[in-house]
N, C-alpha and C positions, 0 to 999 in steps of 0.2 A: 686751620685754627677755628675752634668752635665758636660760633656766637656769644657772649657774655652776656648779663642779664639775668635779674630772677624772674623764673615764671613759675604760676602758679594755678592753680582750679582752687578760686574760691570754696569754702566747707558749705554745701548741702545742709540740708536735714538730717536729723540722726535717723539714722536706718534701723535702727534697734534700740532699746531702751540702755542709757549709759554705755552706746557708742556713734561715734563720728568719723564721717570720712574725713580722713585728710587732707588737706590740700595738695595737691600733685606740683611740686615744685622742680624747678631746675635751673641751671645757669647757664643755658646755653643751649644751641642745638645742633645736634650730630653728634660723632661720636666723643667720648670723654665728657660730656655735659651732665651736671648734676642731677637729680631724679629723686623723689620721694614720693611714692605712690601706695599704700597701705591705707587698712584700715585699723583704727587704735582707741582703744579706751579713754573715754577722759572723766575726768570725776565731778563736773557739773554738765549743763546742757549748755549748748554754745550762749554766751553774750549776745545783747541784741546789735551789738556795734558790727560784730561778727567772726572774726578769727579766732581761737579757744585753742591754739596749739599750746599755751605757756601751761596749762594745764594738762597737757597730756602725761600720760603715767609711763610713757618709753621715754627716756632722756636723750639720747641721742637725736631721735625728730624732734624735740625743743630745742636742744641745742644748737641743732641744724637751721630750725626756722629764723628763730628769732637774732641769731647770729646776721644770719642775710637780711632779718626785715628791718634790725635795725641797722644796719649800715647800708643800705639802699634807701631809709630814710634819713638818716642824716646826709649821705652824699646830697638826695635830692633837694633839701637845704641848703644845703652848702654848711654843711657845720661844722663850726670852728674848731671842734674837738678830733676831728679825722687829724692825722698827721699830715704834713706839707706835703710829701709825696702824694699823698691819695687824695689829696684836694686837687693836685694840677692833674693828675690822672681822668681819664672820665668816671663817672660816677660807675658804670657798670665792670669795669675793669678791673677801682681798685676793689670793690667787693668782691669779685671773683676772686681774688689771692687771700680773703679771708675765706670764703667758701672752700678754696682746694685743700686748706689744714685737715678741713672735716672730712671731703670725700677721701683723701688720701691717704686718712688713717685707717690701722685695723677694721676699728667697728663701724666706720663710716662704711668704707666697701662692703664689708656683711651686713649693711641695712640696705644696699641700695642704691646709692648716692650717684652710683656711676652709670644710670641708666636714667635715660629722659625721651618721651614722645612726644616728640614736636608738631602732631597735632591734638586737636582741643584742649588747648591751653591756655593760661593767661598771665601776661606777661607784666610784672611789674618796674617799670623804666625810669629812671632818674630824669626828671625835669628840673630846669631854670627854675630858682627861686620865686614862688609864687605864681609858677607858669603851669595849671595843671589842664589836661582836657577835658571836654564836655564827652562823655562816652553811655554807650548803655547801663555798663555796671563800673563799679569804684570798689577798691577796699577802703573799709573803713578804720583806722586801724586803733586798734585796744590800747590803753595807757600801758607802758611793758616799762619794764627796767631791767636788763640783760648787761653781763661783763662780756664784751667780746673777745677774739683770741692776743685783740693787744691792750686789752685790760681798759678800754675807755666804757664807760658807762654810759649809753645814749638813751633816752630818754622820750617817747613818743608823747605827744600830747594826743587825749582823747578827741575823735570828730577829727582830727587831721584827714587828708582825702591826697592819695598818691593816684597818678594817673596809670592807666595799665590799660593792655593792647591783648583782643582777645581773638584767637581763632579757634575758631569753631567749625570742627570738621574738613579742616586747610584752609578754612574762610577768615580769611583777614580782620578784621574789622580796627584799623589801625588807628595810632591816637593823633591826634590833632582835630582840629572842629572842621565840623560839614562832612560832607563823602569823600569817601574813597575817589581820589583822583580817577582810574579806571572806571567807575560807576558816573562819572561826569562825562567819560569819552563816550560809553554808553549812552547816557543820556540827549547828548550832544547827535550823536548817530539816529536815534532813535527820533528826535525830533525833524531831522532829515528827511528822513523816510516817510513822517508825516506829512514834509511840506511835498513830496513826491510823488505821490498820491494825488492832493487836493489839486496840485496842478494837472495831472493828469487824468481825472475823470471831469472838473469842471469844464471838459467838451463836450463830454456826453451829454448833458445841459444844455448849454449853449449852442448845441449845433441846431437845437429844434428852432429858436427862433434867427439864427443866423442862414439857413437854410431859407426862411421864407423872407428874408432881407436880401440876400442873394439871388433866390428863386434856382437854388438847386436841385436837383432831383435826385432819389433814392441810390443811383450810383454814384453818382459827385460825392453825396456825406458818407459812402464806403467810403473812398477813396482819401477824402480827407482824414475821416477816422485813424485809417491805418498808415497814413503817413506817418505816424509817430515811430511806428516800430521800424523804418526804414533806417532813424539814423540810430535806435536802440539795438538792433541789431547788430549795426556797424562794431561798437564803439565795446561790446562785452568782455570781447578778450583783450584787446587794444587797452581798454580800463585797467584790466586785474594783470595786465605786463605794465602799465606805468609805474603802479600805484606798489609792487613788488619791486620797482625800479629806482623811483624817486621818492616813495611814502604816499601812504593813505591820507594823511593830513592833505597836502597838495590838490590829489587829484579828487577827494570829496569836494573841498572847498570849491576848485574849479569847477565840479558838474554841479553844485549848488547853484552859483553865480550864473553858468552859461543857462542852463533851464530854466534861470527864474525871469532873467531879461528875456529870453525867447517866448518864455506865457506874458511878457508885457506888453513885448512888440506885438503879441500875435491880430488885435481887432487894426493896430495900421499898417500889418500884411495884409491881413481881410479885404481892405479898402483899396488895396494897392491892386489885389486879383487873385486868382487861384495859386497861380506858379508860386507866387510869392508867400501866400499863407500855407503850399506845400512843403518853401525849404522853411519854415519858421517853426513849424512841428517835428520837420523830419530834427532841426537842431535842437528842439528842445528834447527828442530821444538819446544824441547823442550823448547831450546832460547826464538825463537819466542812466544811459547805459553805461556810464564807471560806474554809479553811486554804491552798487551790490561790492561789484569784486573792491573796490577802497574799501567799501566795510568792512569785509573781511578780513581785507590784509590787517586791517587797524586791530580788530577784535582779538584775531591772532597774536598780536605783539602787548596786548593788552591786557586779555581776560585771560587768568589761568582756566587748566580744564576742568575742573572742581565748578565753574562758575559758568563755563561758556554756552550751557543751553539753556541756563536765563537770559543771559545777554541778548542773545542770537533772536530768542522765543520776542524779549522785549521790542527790539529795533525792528522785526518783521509785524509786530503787531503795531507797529507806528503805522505802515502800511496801511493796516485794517481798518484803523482810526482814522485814516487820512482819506480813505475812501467814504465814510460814517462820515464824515465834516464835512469833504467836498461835496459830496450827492445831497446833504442834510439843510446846507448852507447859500446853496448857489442858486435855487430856482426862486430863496427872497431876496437877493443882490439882484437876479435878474429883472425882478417885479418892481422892486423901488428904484433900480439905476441905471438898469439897460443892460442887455448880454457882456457888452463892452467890461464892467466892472468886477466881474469875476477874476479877467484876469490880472487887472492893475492888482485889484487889491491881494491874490495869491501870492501873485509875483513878487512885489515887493516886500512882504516878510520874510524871503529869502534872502534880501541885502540884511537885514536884523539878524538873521540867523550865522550871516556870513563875518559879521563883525564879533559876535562872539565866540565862533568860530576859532578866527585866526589872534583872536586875544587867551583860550582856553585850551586850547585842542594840540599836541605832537602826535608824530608819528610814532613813538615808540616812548616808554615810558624813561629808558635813557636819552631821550634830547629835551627830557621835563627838568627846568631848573626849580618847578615849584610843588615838584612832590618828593614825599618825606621819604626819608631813607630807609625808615621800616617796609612801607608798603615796596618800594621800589626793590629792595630785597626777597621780600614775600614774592614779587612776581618773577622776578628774574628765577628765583628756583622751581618756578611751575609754568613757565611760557619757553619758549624757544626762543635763548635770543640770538639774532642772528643781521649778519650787516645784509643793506640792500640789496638786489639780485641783479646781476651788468649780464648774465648770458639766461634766457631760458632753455633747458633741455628738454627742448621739446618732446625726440625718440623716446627719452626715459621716462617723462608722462605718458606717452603715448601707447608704452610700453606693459605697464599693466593693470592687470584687471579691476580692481577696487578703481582705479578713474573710469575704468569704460562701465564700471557698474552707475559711479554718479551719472555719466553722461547718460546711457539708459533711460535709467531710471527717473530725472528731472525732464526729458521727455514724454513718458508715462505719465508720471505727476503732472505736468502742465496741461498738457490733454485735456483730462477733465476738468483740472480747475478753471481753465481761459472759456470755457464751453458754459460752464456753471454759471461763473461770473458776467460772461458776453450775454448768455442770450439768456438769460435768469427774468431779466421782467419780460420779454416775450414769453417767455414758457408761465409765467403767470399770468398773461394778459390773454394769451390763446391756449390754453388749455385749460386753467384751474378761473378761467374768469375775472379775474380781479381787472378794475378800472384802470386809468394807466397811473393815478395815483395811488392807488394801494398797489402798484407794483412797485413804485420806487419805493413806497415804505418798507413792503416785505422783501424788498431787494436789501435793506439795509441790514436787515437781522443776522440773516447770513454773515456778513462783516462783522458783526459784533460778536456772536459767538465763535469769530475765529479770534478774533483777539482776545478773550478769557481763556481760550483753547491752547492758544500758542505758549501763554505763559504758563500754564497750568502744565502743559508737556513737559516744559521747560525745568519748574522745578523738580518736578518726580523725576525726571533724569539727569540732575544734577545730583541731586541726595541717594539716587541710585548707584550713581560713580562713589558719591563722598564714602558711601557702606561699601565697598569693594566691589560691587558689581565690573567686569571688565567694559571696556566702553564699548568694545565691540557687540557684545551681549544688549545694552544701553539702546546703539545705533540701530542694530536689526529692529528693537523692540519695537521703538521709536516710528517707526517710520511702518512697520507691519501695521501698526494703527493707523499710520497715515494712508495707508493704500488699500486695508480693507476692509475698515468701515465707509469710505464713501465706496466703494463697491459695494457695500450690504447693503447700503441707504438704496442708491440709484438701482439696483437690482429689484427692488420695490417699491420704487414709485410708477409704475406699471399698471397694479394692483391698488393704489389707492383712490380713491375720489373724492375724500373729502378736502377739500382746500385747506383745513388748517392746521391737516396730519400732514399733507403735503409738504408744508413750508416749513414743521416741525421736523421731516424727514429729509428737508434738506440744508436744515440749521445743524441735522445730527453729522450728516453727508460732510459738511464745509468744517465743523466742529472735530471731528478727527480726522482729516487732511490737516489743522492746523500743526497736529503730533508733529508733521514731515520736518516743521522748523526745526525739532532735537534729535532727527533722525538724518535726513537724505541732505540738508542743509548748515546742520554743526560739521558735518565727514571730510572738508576740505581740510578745516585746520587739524583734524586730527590724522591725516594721510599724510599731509605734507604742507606743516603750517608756514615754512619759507615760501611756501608757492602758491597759499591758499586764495590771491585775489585771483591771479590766472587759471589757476583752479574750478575755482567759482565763474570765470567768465565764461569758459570752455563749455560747461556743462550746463549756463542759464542761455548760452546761444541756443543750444539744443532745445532747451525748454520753451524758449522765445519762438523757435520755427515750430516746434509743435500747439502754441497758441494760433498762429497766425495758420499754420493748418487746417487743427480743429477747426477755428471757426469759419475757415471758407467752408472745409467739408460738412459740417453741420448743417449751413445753408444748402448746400448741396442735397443731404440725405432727407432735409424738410421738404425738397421741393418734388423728391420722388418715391418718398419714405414718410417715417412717422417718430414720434421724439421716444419709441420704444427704440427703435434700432441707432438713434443717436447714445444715446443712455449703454447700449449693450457694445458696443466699440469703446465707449469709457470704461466700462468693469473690465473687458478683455486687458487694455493696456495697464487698468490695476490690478491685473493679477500676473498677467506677465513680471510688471515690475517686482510685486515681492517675490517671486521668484527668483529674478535675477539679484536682487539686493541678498535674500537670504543665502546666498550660493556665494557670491565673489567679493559683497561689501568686508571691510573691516577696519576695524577703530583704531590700529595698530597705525605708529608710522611710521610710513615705508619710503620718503624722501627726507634726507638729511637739510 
């Protein structure tokens, strides 16, 4: 049974002198659903209120319009004048049985009637009396006076305002006030990843004067540094099997909570001795290490794919931001309050975050009692829904290539970027000169242009999808940016000298790696979105040993080498990766 409902494309500008497009209407969608899409003469230029169909010169599209706008206005009234039956009816239902008289007949069918495209439309919806929504666009609708098929006369008043639900390009944008439920789970996500961040670089900080409160030496703050990835490692794939198991809601919430207390505890570990501020970091990896694969599972059951390389682009550039505030913010906490305060105060916005959280946030938009049935329709036809997962199959991920291409390839990708990001204000500090204060400055630019970067990917490949682009064509593209512009970049900075081409050349370097968010990092849910937080754990393990690699080996190649032959082991693994990406990746999915 088709959806009921009129929808419609508000009328444009006229296109030509003394003519108008019509409004693209229909009652529904799929098949059997009403349709009127023509362009048609009308004998003035549209009204400023806006709709001008009662003047059109074809009678059948008047007939047709005004038949449904006024009995989808009086429903939404509730007007006295509908029959009993069509009052206890819903408003959209009993006007579809005046709508089927029209498409039904002879000349309804040879106008059209019986054809509707259910996307870039706009829908106009019977609301509770006096219950309209706040939305981008309203029709406005024109005083009309029409005899319907059962002879009532309704009556519009001029400036009356019906609520209506627009999507644009399969993009939702549904009625009711505030955002799109989904664009709050977003949000919700994305602030996450913020706080994700600010917890974990404000060590990088703090280690310098905890170090000489301690009196550690240069392999003690290794060791503590990289204690973090001890339990971030652990916990990647263990993550994206819970959170496929029990819900993302869940297992976000829980490595919120567990991370945020472990940067609390962490100055009375400090005080307690090394062992003890070793498991306090390695616990706060653990945190960290579901947060990715939960998101995805979430994003998965969330964002249709029309949408999900904003989503994705936005919640990783929380990241970027999160690294920009912690590194921005923490060496004046340290100045006025003591190393100690970085982490109380980090920490604790994670209980703030966790409270809204578990008052806003499900795992799936069916365990939402408080989102609206449009949207929650709207996604269910464009997301995979699908009950929890009690067995992973392993063999059959295991099994083929588009997953060994992720894993690969987030290997490759990490490589450089952990290498960039790690030794970046060394590489400013001893090479290009800069103090150690314009190295944390010029360290931050880098983050910021991945965050304009990410989103900026993000939308050119979702409006890429939305025009028919295949996704697979999308993902290759995507992510060929990501892997060989900063090979073009680091490939030449070799060659340059001046320091503020440098940092310009490695703003460009970090600025299209961001691509990789719509490219090497959407690919889980579009492979196999029931399995995309295991997915994504599987293959940021990979990415995680390749960090923790590079940067022993980097240290390594400095000490009997030069940062040319570091730089050239980076472009080697980004051009291996698009290799492998452009050969085995694809957008298709290949797990049910």
């Amino acid at each position: 049974m088709a959806e009921t409902g009129l929808h419609c494309i508000p009328a444009p500008s006229p296109l030509a002198r003394g003519f108008q497009r019509a409004p693209v209407c229909g009652t529904g969608r799929g098949p059997g659903a009403v349709h009127l899409s023509t362009f048609y003469p009308v004998v003035s230029s549209p009204n400023h209120n806006g709709i001008t169909v009662n003047r059109s010169v074809n009678p059948v599209h008047r007939t047709f319009f005004l038949a449904a706008h006024s009995c989808m206005h009086a429903a939404s009234k509730g007007h006295h004048s509908l029959p009993p039956a069509s009052r206890r009816a819903s408003p959209a239902a009993s006007c579809s049985s005046k709508i089927h008289s029209i498409r039904s007949s002879p000349l309804g069918t040879q106008s059209g009637f019986n054809r509707f495209d259910p996307l870039s439309s706009t829908t106009l919806t019977a609301a509770k009396p006096g219950q309209f929504s706040k939305l981008r666009g309203r029709f406005r609708t024109k005083a009309v006076s029409t005899e319907t098929d059962e002879g009532v006369d309704e009556k519009s008043e001029q400036g009356d305002e019906l609520p209506i639900e627009v999507v644009d390009g399969a993009e939702a944008v549904l009625k009711g006030d505030g955002l799109p439920k989904r664009w709050v789970i977003v949000g919700l996500c994305f602030t996450a990843f913020l706080l994700c961040n600010m917890d974990r670089v404000n060590m990088s900080i703090a280690i310098l004067p905890m170090s000489q409160d301690y009196g550690w030496d240069s392999q003690t703050v290794g060791v503590v540094q990289s204690s973090f990835f001890w339990g971030y490692l652990l916990t990647q794939v263990a993550g994206g099997v819970w959170a496929d198991r029990i819900g993302g809601k869940k297992v976000l919430g829980f490595g919120v909570v567990w991370w945020s207390v472990a940067t609390v505890l962490t100055p009375f570990a400090a005080k307690l001795g090394l062992p003890a501020l070793l498991a306090a970091r390695a616990c706060m990896g653990v945190g960290e290490g579901v947060a990715m694969p939960a998101m995805n599972n979430l994003l998965a059951r969330w964002v249709p794919k029309t949408e999900r390389s904003r989503a994705l682009a936005l919640v990783y550039s929380g990241m970027y931001l999160g690294s920009v505030t912690g590194l921005g913010i923490s060496p004046s906490f340290i100045h006025q309050f003591g190393w100690p305060s970085v982490f109380y105060s980090f920490g604790s916005l994670g209980a703030v975050w966790a409270v809204v959280w578990s008052r806003n946030a499900y795992s799936t938009p069916f365990d939402d009692p408080n989102i609206s049935q449009s949207e929650k329709d709207y996604i269910s036809q464009n997301v995979v829904k699908s009950s929890k997962v009690q067995k992973i199959p392993w063999r059959l991920l295991l099994s083929k290539p588009p997953v060994w291409a992720i894993i690969s390839c987030h290997f490759c990708h990490n490589w450089g970027t952990f290498i960039l990001l790690t030794w970046m204000p060394t590489y400013y500090h001893d090479v290009l000169g800069f103090n150690l204060t314009e190295s944390g400055i010029y360290s931050v630019l880098p983050w910021l242009t991945m965050a304009v970067c990410s989103n900026t990917g993000g939308w050119i490949a979702d409006t890429l999808v939305s025009r028919g682009y295949s996704i697979t064509f999308v993902r290759k593209a995507m992510q060929s940016i990501g892997f060989l512009g900063p090979a073009l970049c680091l490939s030449q900075l070799s060659s340059i000298h001046d320091p503020k081409l440098a940092v310009l050349c490695m703003m460009l370097s970090q600025g299209s790696d961001a691509f990789s968010q719509s490219g090497l990092y959407s690919n889980h849910q579009d492979i196999g979105p029931r399995y995309s937080g295991v997915l994504l754990g599987m293959s940021n393990t990979a990415g995680v040993l390749a960090g923790v690699l590079g940067t022993a080996a980097t240290g390594y190649i400095l000490q009997n080498g030069s940062w040319d032959e570091v730089f050239t082991v980076a472009v080697g693994l980004y051009l291996v990766g698009t290799v492998i990406w452009n050969v085995f990746a694809t957008g298709e999915k290949i797990f049910d």
